[in-house]
Biopython code that builds the backbone (N, CA, C, O; Angstrom):
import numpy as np
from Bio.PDB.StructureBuilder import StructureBuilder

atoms = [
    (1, "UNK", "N", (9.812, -0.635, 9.377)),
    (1, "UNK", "CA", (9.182, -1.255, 8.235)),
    (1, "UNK", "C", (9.574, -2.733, 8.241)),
    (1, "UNK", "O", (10.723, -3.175, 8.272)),
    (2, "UNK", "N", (8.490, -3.387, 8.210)),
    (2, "UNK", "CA", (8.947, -5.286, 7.937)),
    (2, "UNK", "C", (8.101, -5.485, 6.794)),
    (2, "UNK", "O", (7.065, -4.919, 6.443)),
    (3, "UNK", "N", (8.889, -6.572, 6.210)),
    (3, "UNK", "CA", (8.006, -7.319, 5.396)),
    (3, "UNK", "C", (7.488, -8.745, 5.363)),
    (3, "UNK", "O", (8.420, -9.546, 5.419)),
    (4, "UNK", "N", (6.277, -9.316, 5.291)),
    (4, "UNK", "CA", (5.649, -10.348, 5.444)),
    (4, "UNK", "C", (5.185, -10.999, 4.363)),
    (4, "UNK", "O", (5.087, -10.336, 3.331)),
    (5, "UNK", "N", (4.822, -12.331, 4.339)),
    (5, "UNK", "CA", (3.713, -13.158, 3.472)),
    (5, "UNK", "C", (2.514, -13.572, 4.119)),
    (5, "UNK", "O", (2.517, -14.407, 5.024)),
    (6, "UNK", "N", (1.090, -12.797, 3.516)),
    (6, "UNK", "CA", (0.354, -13.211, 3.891)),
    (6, "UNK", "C", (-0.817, -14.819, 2.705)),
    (6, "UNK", "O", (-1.447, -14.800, 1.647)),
    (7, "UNK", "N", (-0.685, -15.255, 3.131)),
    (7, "UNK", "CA", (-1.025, -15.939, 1.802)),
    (7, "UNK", "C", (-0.466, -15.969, 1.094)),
    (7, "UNK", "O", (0.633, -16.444, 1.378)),
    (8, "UNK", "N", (-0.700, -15.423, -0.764)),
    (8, "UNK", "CA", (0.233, -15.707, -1.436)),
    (8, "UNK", "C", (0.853, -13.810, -1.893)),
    (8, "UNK", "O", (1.461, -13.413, -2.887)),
    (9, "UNK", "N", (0.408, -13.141, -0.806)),
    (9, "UNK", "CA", (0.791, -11.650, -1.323)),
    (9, "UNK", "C", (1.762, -11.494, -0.554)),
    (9, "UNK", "O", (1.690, -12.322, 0.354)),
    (10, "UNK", "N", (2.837, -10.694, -0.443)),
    (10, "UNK", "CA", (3.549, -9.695, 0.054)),
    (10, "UNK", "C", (3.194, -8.732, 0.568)),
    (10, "UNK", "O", (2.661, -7.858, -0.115)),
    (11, "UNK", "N", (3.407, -8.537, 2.222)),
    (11, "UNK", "CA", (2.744, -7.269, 2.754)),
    (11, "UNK", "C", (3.919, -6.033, 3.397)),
    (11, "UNK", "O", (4.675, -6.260, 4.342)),
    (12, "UNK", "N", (3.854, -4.829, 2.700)),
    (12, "UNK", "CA", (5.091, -4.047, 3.627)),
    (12, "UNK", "C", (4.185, -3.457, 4.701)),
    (12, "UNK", "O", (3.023, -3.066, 4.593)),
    (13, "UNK", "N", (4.841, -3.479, 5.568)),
    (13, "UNK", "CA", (3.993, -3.003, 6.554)),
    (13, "UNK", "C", (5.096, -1.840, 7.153)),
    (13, "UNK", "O", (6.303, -2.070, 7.234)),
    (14, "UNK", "N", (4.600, -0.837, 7.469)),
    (14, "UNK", "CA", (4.698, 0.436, 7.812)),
    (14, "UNK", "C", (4.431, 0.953, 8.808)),
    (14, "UNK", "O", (3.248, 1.014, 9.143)),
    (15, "UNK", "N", (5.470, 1.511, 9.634)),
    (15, "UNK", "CA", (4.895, 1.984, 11.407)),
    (15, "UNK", "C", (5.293, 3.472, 10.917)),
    (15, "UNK", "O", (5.719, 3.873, 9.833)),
    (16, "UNK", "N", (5.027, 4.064, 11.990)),
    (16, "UNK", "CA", (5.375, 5.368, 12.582)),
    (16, "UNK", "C", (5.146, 6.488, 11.825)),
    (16, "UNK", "O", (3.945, 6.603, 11.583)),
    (17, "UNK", "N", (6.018, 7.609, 11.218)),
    (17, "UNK", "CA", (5.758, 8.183, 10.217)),
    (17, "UNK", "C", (6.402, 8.259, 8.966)),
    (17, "UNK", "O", (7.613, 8.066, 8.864)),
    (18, "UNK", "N", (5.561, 8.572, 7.852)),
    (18, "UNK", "CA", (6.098, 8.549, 6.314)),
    (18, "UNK", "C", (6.057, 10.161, 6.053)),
    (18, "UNK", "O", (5.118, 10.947, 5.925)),
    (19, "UNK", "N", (7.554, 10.326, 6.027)),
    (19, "UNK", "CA", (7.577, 11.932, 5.750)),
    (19, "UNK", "C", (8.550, 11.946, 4.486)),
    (19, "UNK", "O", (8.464, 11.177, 3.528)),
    (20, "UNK", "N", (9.558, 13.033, 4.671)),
    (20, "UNK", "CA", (10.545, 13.050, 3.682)),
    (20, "UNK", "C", (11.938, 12.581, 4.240)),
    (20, "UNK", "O", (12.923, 12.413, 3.521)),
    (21, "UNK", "N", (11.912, 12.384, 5.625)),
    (21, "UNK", "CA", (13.133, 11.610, 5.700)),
    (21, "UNK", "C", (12.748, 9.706, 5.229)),
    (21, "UNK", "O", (13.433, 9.079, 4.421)),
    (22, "UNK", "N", (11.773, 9.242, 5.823)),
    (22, "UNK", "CA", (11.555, 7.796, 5.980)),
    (22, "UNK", "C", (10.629, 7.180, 4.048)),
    (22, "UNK", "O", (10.152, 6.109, 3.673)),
    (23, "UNK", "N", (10.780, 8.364, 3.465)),
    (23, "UNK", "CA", (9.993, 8.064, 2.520)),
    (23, "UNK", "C", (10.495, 7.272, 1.510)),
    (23, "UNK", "O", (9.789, 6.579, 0.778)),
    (24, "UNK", "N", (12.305, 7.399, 1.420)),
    (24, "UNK", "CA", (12.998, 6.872, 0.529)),
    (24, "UNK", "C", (13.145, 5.286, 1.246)),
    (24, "UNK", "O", (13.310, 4.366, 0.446)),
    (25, "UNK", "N", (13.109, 5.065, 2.195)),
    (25, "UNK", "CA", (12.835, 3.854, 2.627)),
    (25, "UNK", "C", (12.027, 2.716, 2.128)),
    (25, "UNK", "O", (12.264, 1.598, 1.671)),
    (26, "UNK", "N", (10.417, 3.817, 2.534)),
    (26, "UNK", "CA", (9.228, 2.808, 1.720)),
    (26, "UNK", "C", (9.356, 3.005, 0.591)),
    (26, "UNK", "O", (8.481, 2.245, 0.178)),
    (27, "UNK", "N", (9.842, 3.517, -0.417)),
    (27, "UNK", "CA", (10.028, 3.911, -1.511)),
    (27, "UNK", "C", (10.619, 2.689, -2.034)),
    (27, "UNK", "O", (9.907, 2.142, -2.877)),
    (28, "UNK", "N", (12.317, 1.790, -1.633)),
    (28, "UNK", "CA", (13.022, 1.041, -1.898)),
    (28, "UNK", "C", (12.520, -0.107, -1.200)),
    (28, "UNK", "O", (13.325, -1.023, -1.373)),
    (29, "UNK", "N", (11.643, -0.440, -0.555)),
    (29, "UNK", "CA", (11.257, -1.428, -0.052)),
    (29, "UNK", "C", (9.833, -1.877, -1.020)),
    (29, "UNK", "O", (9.669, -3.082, -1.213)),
    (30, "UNK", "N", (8.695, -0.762, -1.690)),
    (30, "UNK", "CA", (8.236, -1.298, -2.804)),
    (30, "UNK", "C", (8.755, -1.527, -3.754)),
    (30, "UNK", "O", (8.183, -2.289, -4.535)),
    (31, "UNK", "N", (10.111, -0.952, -4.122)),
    (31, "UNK", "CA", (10.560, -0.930, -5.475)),
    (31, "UNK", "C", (11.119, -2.411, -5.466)),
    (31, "UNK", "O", (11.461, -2.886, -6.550)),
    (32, "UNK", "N", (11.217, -3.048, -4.506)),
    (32, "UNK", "CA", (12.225, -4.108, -4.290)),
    (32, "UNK", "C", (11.006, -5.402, -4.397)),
    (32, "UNK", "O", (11.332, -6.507, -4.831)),
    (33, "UNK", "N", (9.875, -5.164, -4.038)),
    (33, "UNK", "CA", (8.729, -6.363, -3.885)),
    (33, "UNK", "C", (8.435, -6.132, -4.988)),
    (33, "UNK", "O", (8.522, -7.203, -5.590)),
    (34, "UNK", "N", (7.927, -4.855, -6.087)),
    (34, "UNK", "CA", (6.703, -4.901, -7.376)),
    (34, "UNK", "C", (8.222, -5.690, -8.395)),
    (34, "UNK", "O", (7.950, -6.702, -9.041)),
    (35, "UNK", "N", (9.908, -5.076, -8.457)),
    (35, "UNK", "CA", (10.751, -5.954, -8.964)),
    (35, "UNK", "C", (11.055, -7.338, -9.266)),
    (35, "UNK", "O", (11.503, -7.867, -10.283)),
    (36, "UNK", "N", (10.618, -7.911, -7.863)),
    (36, "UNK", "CA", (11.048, -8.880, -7.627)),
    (36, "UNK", "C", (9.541, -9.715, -8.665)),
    (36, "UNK", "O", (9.374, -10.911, -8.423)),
    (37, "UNK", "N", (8.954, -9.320, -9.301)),
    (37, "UNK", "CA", (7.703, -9.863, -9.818)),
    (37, "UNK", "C", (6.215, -9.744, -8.988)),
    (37, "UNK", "O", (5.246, -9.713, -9.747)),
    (38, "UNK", "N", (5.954, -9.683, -7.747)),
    (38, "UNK", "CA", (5.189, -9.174, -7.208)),
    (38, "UNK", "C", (4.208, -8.574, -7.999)),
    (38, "UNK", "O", (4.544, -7.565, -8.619)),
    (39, "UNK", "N", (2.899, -9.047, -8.120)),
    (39, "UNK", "CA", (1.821, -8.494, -9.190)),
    (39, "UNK", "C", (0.765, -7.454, -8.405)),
    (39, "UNK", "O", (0.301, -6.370, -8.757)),
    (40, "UNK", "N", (0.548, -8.423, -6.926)),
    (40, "UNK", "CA", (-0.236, -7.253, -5.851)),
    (40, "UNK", "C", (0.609, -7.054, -4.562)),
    (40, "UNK", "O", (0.953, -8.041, -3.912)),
    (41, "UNK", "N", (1.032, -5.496, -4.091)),
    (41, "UNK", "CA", (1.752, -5.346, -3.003)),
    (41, "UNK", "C", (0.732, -5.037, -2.321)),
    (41, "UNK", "O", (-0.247, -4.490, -2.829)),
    (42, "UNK", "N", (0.869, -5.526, -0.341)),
    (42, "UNK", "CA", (-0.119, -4.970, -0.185)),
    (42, "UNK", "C", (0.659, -4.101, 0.969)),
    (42, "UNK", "O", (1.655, -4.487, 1.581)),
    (43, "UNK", "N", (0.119, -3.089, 1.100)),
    (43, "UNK", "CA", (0.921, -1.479, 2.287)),
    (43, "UNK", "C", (0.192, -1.712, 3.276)),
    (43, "UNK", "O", (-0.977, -1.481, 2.967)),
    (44, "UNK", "N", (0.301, -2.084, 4.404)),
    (44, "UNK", "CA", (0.185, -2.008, 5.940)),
    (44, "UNK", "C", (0.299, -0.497, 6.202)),
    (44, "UNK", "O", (1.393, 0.026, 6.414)),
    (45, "UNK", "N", (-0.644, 0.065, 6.186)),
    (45, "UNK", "CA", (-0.666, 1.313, 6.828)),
    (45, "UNK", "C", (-1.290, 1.657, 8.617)),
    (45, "UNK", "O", (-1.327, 2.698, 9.274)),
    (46, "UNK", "N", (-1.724, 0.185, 8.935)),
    (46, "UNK", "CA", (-2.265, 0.499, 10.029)),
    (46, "UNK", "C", (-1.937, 1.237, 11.385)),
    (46, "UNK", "O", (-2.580, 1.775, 12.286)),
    (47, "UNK", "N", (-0.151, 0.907, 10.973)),
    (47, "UNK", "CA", (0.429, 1.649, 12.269)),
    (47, "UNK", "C", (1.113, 2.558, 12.074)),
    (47, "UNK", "O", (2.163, 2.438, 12.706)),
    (48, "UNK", "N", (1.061, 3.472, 11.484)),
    (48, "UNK", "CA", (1.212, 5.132, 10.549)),
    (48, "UNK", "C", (0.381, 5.920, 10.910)),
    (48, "UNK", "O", (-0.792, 6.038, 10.555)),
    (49, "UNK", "N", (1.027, 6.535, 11.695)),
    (49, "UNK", "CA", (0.296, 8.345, 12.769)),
    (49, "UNK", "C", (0.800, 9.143, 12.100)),
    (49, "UNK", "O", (0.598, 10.176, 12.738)),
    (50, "UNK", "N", (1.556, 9.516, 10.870)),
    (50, "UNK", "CA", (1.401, 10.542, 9.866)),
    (50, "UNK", "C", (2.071, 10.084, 8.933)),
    (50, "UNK", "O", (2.996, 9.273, 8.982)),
    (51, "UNK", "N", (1.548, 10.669, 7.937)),
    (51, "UNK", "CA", (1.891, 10.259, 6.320)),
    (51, "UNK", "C", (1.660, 11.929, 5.666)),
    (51, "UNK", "O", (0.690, 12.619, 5.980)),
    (52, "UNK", "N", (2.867, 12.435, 4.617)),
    (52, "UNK", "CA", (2.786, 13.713, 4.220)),
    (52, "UNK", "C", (3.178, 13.419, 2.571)),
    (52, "UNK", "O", (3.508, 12.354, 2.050)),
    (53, "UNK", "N", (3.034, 14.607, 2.034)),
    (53, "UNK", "CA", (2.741, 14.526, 0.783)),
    (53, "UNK", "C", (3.962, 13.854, -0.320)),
    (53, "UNK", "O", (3.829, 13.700, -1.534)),
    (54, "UNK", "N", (5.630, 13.390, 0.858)),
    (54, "UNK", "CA", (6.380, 12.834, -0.107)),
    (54, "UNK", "C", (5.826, 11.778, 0.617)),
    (54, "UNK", "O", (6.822, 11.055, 0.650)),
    (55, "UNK", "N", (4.913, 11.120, 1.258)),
    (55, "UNK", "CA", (4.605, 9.410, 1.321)),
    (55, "UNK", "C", (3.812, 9.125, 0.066)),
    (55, "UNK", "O", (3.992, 8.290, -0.820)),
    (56, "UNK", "N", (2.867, 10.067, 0.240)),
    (56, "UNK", "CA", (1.589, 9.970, -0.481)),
    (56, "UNK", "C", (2.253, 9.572, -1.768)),
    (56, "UNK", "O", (2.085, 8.471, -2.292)),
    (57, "UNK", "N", (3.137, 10.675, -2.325)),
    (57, "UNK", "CA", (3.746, 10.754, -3.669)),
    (57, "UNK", "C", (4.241, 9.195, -3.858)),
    (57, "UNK", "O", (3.809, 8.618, -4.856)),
    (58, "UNK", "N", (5.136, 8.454, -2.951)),
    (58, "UNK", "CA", (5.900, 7.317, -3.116)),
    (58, "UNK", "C", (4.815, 6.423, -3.274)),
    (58, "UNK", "O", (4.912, 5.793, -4.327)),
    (59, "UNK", "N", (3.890, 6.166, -2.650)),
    (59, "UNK", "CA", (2.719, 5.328, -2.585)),
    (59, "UNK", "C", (1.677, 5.278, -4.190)),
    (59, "UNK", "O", (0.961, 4.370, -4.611)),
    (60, "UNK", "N", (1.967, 6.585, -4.753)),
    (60, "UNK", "CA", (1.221, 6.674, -6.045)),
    (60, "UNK", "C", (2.182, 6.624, -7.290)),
    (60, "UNK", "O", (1.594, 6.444, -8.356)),
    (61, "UNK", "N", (3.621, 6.755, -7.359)),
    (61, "UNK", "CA", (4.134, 5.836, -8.191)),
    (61, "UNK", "C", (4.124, 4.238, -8.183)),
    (61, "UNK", "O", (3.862, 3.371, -9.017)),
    (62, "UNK", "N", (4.488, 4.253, -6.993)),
    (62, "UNK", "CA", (4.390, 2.487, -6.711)),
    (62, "UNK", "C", (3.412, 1.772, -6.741)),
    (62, "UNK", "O", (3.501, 0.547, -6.661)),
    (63, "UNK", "N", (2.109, 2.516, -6.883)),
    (63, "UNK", "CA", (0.892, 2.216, -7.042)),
    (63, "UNK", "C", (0.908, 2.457, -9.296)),
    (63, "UNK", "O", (0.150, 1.899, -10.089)),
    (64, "UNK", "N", (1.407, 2.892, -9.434)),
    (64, "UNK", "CA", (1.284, 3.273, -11.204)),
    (64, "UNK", "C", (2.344, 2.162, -11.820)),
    (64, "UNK", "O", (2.158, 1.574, -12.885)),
    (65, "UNK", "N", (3.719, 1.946, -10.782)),
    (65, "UNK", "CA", (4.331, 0.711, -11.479)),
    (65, "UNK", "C", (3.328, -0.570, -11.652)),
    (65, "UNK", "O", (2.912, -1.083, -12.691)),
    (66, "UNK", "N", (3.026, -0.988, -9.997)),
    (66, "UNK", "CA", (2.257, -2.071, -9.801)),
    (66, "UNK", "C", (0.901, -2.333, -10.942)),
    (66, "UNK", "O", (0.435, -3.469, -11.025)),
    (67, "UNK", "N", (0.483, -1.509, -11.561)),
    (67, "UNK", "CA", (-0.668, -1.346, -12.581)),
    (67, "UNK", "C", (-0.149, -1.460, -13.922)),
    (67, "UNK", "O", (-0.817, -2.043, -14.776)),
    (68, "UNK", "N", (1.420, -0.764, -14.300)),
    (68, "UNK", "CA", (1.530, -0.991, -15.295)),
    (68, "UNK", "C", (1.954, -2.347, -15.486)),
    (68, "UNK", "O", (2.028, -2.774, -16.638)),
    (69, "UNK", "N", (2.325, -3.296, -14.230)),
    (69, "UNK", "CA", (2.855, -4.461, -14.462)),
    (69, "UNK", "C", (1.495, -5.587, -14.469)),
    (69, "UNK", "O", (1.747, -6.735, -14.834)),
    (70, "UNK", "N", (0.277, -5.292, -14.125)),
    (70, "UNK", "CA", (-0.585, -6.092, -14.199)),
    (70, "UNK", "C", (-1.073, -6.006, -12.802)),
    (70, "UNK", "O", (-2.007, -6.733, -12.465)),
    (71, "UNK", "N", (-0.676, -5.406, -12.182)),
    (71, "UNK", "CA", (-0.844, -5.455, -10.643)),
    (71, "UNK", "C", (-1.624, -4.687, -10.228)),
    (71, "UNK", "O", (-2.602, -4.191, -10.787)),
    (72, "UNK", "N", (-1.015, -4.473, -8.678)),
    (72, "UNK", "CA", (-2.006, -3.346, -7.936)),
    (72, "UNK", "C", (-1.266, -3.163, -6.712)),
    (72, "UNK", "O", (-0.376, -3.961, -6.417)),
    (73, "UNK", "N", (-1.524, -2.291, -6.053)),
    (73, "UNK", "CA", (-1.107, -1.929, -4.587)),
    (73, "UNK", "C", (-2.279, -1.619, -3.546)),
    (73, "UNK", "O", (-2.694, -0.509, -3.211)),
    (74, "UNK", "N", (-2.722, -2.921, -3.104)),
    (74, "UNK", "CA", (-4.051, -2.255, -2.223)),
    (74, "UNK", "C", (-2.975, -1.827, -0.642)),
    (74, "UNK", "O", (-1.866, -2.147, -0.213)),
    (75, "UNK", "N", (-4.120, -0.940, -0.207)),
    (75, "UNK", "CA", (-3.612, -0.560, 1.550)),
    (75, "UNK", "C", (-4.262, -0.665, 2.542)),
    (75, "UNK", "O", (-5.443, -0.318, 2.557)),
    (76, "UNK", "N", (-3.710, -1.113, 3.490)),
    (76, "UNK", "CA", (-4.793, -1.806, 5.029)),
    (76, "UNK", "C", (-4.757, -0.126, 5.856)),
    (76, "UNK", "O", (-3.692, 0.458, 6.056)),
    (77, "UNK", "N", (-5.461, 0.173, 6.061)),
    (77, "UNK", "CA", (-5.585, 1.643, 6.748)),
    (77, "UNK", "C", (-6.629, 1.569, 7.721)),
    (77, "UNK", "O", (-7.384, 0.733, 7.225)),
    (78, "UNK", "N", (-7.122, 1.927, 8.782)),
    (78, "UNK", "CA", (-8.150, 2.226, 9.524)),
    (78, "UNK", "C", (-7.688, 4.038, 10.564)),
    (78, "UNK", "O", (-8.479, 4.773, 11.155)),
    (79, "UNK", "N", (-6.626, 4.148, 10.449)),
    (79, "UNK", "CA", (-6.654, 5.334, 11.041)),
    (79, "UNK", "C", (-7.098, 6.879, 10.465)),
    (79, "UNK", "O", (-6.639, 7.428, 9.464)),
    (80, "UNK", "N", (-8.059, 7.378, 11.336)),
    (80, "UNK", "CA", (-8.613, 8.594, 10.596)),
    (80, "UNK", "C", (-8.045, 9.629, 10.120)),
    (80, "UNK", "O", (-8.407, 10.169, 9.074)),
    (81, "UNK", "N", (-7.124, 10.004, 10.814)),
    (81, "UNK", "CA", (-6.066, 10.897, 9.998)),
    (81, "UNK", "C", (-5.332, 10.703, 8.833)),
    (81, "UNK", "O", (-5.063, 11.645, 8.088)),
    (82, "UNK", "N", (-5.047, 9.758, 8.654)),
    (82, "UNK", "CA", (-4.748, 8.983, 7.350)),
    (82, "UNK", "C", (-5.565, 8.875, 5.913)),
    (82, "UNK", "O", (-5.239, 9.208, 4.773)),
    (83, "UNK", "N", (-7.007, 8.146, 6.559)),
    (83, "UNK", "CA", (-7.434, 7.635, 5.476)),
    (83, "UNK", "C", (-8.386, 9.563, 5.244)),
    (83, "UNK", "O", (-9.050, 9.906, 4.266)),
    (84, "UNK", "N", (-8.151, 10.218, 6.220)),
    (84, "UNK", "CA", (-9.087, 11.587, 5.368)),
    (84, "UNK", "C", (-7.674, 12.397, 4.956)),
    (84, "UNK", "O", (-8.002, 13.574, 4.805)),
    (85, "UNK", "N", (-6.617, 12.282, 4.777)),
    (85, "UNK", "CA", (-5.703, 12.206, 3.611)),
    (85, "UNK", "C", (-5.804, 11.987, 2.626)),
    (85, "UNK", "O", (-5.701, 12.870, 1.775)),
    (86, "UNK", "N", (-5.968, 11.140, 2.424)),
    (86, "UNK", "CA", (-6.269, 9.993, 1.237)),
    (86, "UNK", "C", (-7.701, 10.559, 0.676)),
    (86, "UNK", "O", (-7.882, 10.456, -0.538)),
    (87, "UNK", "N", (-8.566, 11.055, 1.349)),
    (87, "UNK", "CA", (-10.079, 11.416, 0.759)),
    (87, "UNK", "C", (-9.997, 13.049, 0.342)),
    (87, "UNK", "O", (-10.579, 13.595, -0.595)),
    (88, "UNK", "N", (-9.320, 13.501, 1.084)),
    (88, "UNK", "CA", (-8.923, 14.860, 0.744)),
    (88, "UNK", "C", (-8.126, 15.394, -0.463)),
    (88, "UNK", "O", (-8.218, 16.540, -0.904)),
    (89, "UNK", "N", (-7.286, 14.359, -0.967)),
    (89, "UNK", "CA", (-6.589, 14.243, -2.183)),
    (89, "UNK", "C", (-7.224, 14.009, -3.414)),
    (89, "UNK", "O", (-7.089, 14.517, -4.527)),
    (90, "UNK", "N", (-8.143, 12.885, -2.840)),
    (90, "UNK", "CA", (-9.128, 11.963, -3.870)),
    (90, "UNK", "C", (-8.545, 10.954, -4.494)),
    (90, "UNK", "O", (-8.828, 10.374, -5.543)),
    (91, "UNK", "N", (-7.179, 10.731, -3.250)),
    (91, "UNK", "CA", (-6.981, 9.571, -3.780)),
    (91, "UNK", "C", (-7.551, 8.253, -3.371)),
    (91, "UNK", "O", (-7.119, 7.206, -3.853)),
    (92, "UNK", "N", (-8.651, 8.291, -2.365)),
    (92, "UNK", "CA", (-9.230, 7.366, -1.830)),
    (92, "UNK", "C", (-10.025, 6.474, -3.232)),
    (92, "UNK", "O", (-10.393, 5.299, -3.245)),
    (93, "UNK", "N", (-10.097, 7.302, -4.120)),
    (93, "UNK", "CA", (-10.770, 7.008, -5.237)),
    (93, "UNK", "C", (-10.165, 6.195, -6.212)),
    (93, "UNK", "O", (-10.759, 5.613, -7.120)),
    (94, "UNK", "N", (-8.166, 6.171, -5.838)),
    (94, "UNK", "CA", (-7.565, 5.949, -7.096)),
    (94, "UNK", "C", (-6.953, 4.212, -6.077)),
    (94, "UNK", "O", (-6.614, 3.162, -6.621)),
    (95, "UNK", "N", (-6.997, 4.434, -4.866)),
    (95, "UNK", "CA", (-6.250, 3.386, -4.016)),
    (95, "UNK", "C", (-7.586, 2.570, -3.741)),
    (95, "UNK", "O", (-8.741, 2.932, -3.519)),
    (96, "UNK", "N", (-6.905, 1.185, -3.854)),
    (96, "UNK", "CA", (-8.534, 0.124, -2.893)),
    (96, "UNK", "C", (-7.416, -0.014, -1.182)),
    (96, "UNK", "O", (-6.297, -0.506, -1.041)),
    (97, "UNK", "N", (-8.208, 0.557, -0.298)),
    (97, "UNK", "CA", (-8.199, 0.853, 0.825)),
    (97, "UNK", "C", (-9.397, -0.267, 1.678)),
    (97, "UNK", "O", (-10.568, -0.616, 1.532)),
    (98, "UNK", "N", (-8.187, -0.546, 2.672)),
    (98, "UNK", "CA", (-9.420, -1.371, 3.704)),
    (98, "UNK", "C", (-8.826, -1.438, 4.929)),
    (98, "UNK", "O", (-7.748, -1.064, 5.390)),
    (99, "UNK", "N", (-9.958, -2.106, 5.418)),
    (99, "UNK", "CA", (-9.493, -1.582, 7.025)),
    (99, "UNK", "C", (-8.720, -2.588, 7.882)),
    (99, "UNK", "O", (-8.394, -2.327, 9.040)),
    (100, "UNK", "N", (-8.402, -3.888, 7.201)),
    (100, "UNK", "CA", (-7.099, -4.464, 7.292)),
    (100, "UNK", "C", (-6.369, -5.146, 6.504)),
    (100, "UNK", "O", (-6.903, -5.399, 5.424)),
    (101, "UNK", "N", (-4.866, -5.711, 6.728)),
    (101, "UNK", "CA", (-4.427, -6.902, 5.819)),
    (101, "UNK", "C", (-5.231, -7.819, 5.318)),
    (101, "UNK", "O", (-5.219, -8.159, 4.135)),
    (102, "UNK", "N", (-6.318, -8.482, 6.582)),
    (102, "UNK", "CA", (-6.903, -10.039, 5.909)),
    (102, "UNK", "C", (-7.846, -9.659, 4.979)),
    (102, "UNK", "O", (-8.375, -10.504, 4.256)),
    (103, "UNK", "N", (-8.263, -7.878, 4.879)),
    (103, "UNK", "CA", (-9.917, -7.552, 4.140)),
    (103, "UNK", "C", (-8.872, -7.524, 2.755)),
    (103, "UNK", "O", (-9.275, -8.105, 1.747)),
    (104, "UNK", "N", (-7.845, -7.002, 2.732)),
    (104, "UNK", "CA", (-6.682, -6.488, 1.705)),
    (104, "UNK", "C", (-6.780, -8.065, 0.650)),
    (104, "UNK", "O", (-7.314, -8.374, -0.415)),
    (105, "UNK", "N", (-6.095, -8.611, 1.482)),
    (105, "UNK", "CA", (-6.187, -9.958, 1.620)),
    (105, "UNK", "C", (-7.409, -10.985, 0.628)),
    (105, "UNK", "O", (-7.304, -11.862, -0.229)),
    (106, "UNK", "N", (-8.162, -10.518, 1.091)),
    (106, "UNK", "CA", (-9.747, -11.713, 1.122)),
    (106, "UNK", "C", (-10.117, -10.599, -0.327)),
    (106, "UNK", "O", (-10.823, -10.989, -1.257)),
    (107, "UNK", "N", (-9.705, -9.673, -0.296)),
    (107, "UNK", "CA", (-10.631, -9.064, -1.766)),
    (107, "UNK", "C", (-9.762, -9.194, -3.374)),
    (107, "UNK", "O", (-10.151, -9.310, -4.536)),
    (108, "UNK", "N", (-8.624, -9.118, -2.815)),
    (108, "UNK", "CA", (-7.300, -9.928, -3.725)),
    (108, "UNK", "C", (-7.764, -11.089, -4.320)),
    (108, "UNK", "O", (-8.059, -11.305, -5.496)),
    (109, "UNK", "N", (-7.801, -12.183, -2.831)),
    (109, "UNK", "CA", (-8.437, -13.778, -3.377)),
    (109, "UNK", "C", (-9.828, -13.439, -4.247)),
    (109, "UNK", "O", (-10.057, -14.178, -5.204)),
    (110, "UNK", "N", (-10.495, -12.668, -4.039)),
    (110, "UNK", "CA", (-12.013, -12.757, -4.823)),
    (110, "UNK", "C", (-11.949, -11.960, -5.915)),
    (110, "UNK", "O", (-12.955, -11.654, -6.556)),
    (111, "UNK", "N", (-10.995, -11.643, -6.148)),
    (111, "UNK", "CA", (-10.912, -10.533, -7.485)),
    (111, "UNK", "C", (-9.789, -12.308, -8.832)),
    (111, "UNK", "O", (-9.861, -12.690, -10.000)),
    (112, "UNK", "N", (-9.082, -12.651, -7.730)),
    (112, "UNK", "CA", (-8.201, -13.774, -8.577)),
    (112, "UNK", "C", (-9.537, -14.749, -8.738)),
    (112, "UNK", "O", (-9.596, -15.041, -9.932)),
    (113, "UNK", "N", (-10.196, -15.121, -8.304)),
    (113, "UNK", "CA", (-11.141, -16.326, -8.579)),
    (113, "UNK", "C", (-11.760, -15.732, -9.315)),
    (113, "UNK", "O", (-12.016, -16.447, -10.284)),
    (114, "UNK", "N", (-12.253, -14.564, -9.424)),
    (114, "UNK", "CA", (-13.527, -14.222, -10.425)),
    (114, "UNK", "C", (-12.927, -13.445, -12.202)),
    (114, "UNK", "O", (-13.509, -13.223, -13.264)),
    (115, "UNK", "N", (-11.673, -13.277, -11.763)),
    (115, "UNK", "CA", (-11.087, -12.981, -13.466)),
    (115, "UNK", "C", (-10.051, -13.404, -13.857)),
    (115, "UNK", "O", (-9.691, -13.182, -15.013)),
]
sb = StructureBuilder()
sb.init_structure("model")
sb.init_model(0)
sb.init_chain("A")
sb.init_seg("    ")
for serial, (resi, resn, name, xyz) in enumerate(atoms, 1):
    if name == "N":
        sb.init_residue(resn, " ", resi, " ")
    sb.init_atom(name, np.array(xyz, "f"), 0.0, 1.0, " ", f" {name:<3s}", serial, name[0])
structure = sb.get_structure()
C-alpha cells in the first residue's frame, strides 16, 4: 500500500490482496487520510486480484466516515473480478467507481467547479 498526491486529492493505492489479514492495514491507512481532514479519498484499486468481504466492509465504513465529513471515497478499479464484486453486492451503486485515478481524479475536479 502507498500513498500519493494526485492533484489536490490523496490517493491510497492498493496492490495485491484485501482479505482479513491485510484489511486492518487499509483500514488505518484511510482512517489516517479522511482524519487528517481529507474531504475526498481516492482508493487505487487497480492492482487488487482479490478483495473479500472484510475489504469490502473496510471500504464501506470509510466510505460512510468520508460522507459524514462532507466527503467521499471514489475508487479507480478496472479489474473484472473486482468491480463484479462490487455489482454483486450493489455496491457498485453506493461507490463512484472508475476505471482510473486521473477519471477518479477529473470527476472530483468537475463535481468541485460545478457545486
Amino acid at each position: 500500500m502507498s500513498q500519493q498526491s494526485v492533484g489536490d486529492y490523496p490517493v491510497l493505492a492498493v496492490r495485491g490482496e484485501v482479505d482479513v489479514y491485510s484489511a486492518p492495514a487499509l483500514q488505518e491507512g484511510l482512517n489516517t487520510l479522511l482524519d487528517s481532514g481529507a474531504k475526498a479519498v481516492i482508493v487505487d484499486l487497480t492492482e487488487v486480484g482479490f478483495l473479500d468481504s472484510t475489504g469490502l466492509g473496510v471500504l464501506v465504513a470509510a466510505r460512510t466516515s468520508a460522507v459524514d465529513a462532507g466527503g467521499s471515497l471514489p475508487i479507480a478499479c478496472q479489474h473484472e473480478r473486482i468491480l463484479k464484486l462490487f455489482k454483486i453486492t450493489g455496491l457498485d451503486a453506493v461507490f463512484e467507481i472508475h476505471p482510473s485515478v486521473d477519471a477518479a481524479v477529473q470527476s472530483l475536479a468537475n463535481q468541485n467547479s460545478a457545486g
